[in-house]
N, C-alpha and C positions, 0 to 999 in steps of 0.2 A: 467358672469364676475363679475356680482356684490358680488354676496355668497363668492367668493375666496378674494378679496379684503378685506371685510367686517369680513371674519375671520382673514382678516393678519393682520386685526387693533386692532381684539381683542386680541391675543396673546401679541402684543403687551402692549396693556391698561394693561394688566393683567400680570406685569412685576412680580411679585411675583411667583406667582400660574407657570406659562410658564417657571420659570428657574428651581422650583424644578418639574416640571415631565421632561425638558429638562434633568437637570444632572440624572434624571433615569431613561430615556432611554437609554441615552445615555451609563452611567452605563453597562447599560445590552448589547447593542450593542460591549463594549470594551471584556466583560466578555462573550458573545458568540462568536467572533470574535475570542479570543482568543482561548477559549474552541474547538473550530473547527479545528483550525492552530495547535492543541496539540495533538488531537486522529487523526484527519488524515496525520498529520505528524510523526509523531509515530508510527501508522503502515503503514504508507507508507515508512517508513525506515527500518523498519522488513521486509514488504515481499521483497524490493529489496534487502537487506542482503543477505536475504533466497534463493532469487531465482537466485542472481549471484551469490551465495555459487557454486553449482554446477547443480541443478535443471535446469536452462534458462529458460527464458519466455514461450517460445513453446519446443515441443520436438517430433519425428517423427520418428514412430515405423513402424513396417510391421503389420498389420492385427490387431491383442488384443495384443500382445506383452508386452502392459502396465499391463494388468492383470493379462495376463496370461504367465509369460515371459519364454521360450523353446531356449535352445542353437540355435536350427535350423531356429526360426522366426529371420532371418536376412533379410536387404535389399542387395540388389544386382546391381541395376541399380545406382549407385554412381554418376554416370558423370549423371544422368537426374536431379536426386533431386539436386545436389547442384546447375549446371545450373538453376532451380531453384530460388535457395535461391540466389545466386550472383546476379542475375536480380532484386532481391527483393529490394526496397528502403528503407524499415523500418527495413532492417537485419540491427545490426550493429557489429555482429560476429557468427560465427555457429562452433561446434567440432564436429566430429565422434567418438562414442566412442565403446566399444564392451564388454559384460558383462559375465559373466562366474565364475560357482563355484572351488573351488582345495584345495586339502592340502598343506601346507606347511609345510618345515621340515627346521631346522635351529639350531644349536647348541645341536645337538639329544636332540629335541622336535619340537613335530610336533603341527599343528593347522588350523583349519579349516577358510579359507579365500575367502573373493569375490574379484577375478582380474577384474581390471577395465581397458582397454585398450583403448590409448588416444591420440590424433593425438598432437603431442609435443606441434608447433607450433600455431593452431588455440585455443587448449586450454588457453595457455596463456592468452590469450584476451578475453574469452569467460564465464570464472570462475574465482574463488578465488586463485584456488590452489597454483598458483605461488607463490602465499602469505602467505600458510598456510606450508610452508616447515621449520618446525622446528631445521632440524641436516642435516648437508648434504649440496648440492643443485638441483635443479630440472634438470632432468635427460636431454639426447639426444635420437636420435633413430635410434645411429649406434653404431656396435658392436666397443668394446674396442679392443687392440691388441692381448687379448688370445682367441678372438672369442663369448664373451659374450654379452649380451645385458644389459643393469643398469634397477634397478626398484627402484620403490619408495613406502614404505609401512607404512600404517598408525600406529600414535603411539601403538596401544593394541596390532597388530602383534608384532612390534618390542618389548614391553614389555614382550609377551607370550614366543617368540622364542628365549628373550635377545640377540637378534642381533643389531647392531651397522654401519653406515656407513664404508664403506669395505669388512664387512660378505658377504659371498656365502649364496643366499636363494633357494633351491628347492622347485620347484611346480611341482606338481602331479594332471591331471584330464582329461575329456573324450575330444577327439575332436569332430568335427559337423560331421565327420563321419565315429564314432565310434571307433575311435583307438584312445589308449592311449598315454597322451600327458605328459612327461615330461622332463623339461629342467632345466639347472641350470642361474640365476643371478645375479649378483653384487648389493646389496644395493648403492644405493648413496644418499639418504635423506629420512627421518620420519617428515614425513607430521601429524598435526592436533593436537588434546588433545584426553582424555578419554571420552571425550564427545561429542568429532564431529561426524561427519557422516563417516570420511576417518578411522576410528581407527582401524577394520577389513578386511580394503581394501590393499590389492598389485595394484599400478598401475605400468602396463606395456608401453612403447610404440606399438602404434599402428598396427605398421607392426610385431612387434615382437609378439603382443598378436593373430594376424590374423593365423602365424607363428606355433604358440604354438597351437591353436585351429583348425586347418586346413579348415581355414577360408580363403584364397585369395579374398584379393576385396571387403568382403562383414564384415559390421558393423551392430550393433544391432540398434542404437538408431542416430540421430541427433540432438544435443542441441542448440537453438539459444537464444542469448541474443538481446533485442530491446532497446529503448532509454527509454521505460518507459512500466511497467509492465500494464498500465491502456489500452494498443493497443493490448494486446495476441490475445484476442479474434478475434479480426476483422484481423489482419494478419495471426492467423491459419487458418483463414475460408478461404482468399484469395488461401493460398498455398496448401491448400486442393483441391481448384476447381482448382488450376493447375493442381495434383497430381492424378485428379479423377479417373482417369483410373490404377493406376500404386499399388492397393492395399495395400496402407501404409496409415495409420490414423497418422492423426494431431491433438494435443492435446495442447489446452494454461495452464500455471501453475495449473489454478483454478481446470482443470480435473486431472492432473500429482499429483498433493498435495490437493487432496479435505480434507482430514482429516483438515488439517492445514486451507486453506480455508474458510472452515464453521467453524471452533472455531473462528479464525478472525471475521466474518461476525456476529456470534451472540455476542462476545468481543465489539465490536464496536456498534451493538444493543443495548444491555447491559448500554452502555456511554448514550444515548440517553436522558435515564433515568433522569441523572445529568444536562444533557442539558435543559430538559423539565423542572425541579427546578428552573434554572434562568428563563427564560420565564415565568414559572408562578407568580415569584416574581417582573419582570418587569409588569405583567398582575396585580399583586396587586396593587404596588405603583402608576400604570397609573390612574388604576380605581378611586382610592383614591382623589388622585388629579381632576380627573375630574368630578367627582359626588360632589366636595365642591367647584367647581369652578362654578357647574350649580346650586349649592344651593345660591350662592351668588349671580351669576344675576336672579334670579327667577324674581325680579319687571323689570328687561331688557326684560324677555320674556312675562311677562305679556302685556307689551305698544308694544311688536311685535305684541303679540295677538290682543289687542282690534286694532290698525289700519289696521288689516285684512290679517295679514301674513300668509300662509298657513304654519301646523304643520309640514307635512314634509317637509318643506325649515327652518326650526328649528332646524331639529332632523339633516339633512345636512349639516347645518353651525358649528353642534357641530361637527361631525364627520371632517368636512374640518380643521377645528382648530385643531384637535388632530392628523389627518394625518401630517399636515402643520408641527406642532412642532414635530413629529416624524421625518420628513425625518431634517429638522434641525439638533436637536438633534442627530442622524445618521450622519451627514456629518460633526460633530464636533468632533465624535468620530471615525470617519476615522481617519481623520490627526489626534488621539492621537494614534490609533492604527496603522497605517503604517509604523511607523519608528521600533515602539514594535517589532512587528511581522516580520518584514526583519532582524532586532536583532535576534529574537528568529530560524529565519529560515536559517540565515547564519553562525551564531554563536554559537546557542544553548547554552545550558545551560548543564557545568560539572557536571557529576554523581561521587558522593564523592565517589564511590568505582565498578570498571568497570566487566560490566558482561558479562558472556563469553557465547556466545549464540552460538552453533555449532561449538565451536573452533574460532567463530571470536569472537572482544572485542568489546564490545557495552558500550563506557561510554562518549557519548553525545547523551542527548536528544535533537528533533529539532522536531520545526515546519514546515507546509507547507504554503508557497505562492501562492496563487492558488485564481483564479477572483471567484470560487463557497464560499472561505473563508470570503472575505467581503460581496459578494451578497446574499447571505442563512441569515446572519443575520438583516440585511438590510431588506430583504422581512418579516421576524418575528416578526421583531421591530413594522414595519407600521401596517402587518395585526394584531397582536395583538393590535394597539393604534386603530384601525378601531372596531377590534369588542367592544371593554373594552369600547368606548364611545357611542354605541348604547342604552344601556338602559338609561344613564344619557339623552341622545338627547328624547330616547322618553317618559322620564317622562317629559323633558320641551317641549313639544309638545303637554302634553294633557294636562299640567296645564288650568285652565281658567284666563281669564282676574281679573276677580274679587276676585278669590285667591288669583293670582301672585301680586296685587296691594294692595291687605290688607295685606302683609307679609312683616317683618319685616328684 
């Protein structure tokens, strides 16, 4: 009890020396604080972007289906998987969708396309798309009064085939078994830009694409979106060990978009970098301060010496002082940073000129609120002020009396 007291008195005495390594720590605490709330809020806005774009958190194929995708690797047992996924607590939407190659022909010219076939309804909730319907609006999945069904096709078809909401689109392609499939549809909105992922895509309704592909019943893939992409894992593994038996793999974003994944993961590695920069400049100015703090009491350590203090309760009382005013210094720069970073994370900050990231517009940057944002710097700050004061503690630990007392 005494060591701890004993350095809260010297912090104190030492009202100088204790305010300028407080304000830089402190410093550094506001500026890793921040730096943290910037790149993991930042790409924690990208990949939810990303993965409610149309991707989902998880996604549930028959067999390799994801690798290897085959008109025929379809699921079939419908009513089991979704039961399921309705039972599921951390679902908080799922689509069936059904995937398949065709041509299409449209204002004589033709063009090679991927139908994507999509349950009307659950999609809404589940994706973007609703939102990404540029002309037009988002279709139904019952035939009109001359017998047709509406699609919806992404900008670069409609640009190839210069078709327009109201054009008839032909698709031409093979069914799951074997016969040839073609039908004609009613445009009724052009979804995306030149750069999304929908620009090549016809999406059909569900039962019309099952229809078209002589598919009853059975869908290629099941999309689900969750409350927060950091759970994929651990909920695809749950609904895997439901599923054990029934031959269909479960896959979280991280395996469905590994490409994207691992650039992320090394992108955010990469940051570290910049991160470790502050750090080592809070490592300097600590050090600084604390090695002309212990050059100053050198005749203080000498009279601990000669009345018999042992060195390591020395080299401890330096290290408790430097802790002590660390976590200070830290808790002063909380309350400067909590208000910052709730600003930053609710409000963000205007991008002077908004980028189009997959057809969505990305022109606010934001941070994250998140308890690993203030505590990760918090633990840096301290372990850095703990190591940075060991050597100055064990230089005044082996001083002798008779140095320390003849110095000036």
């Amino acid at each position: 009890m005494l060591l701890p007291t004993l350095a809260l008195r010297n912090i104190l005495r030492q009202r100088r020396r204790s305010i300028l390594t407080a304000l830089s720590m402190g410093g550094g605490y506001l500026l890793l604080s921040f730096s943290f709330s910037l790149v993991y809020g930042s790409y924690g806005n990208l990949i939810d972007m990303f993965t409610q774009d149309h991707t989902g958190h998880i996604q549930i194929h028959f067999d390799n289906y994801l690798k290897k995708p085959k008109l025929y690797k379809s699921i079939q047992a419908n009513d089991e998987v979704e039961a399921v996924l309705d039972k599921h607590a951390e679902i908080v939407s799922y689509a069936a969708r059904i995937h398949a190659a065709a041509l299409a022909y449209g204002n004589n010219k033709s063009a090679p396309v991927s139908i994507v076939g999509i349950d009307v309804e659950r999609e809404k909730t589940t994706s973007m798309l609703v939102k990404k319907v540029k002309q037009g609006t988002f279709f139904s999945n019952v035939m009109n009064e001359d017998g047709y069904y509406s699609a919806m096709i992404g900008y670069g078809v409609a640009n190839s085939l210069r078709l327009k909401t109201g054009n008839e689109l032909v698709l031409i392609s093979q069914g799951a078994d074997g016969s040839i499939a073609n039908d004609i549809y009613i445009v009724q909105g052009i979804v995306g830009t030149m750069t999304s992922w929908e620009k090549n895509r016809v999406f059909l309704p569900l039962n019309a694409a099952q229809e078209f592909l002589s598919m009853p019943g059975k869908v290629h893939e099941y999309s689900i979106l969750l409350p927060s992409s950091d759970a994929a894992r651990e909920v695809a593994e749950d609904i895997q060990s439901a599923l054990a038996n029934s031959g269909l793999k479960v896959s979280p974003w991280q395996e469905i978009e590994e490409t994207f994944y691992k650039s992320m993961q090394a992108d955010i590695q990469g940051n570290y970098f910049s991160l470790g920069i502050i750090v080592f400049i809070v490592f300097i100015g600590v050090l600084n301060t604390v090695v002309m703090s212990v050059l100053e009491r050198t005749r203080e350590f000498g009279v601990m010496r000669a009345i018999g203090t042992n060195p390591w309760r020395i080299t401890l009382l330096i290290i408790l002082e430097t802790c002590t005013l660390a976590l200070f210094s830290c808790a002063i720069g909380f309350v400067v940073t909590l208000p910052l970073i709730a600003w930053f994370t609710f409000e963000g900050i205007q991008l002077a000129q908004s980028l189009d990231i997959g057809g969505i517009p990305y022109d606010t940057l934001k941070g994250e609120f998140t308890l690993p944002v203030f505590i990760i710097p918090l633990l840096v700050i301290v372990a850095s002020a703990a190591v940075v004061s060991i050597p100055p503690g064990i230089r005044a630990a082996r001083i002798t009396p008779v140095e320390a007392l003849g110095s000036h």
